[in-house]
N, C-alpha and C positions, 0 to 999 in steps of 0.2 A: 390553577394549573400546577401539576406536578414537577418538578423541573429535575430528581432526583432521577440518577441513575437505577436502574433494575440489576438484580445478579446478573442476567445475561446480559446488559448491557456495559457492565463494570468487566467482565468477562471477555466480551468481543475487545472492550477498549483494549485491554491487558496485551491481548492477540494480536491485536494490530500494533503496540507500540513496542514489543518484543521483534515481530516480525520488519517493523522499520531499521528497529534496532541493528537485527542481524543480517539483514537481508539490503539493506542500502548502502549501494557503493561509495567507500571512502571518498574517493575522487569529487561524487556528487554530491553528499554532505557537506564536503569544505565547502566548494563553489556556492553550493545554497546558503552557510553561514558565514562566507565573506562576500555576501549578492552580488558574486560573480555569474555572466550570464550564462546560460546551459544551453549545449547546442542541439542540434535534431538528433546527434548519434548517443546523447545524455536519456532525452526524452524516451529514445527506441528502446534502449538497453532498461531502463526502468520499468517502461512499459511489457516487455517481454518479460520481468522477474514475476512483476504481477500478475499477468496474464500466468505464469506458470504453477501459482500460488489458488487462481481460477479468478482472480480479483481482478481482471481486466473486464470483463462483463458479467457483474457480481448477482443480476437479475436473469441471468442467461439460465438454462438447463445445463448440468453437468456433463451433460452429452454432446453442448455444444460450446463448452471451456467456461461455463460458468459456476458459480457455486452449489447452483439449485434453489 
């Protein structure tokens, strides 16, 4: 078994940990790295970045908020 990364998969990683980067709320950061508990309006508010980014249902058609 292969266990190395591929270019697009070193690629998507890059993407995603840019996009955490930039894109995840200070607020939620702390509390996840002082495992402070996160409440439902934490969960929402993350879930709707993703969702906008189409990574809320990332096997979905893009026609229906998915990546494709």
């Amino acid at each position: 078994m292969d266990l190395r990364f591929t270019a697009a998969d070193e690629a998507f990683r890059q993407e995603v940990r840019a996009f955490v980067r930039d894109q995840l709320p200070r607020d939620i950061h702390e509390k996840v790295e002082q495992q402070r508990w996160l409440g439902k309006d934490d969960f929402v508010r993350w879930h709707r970045i993703l969702h906008a980014r189409g990574w809320g249902a990332p096997t979905w058609p893009k026609e229906y908020g998915g990546t494709g």
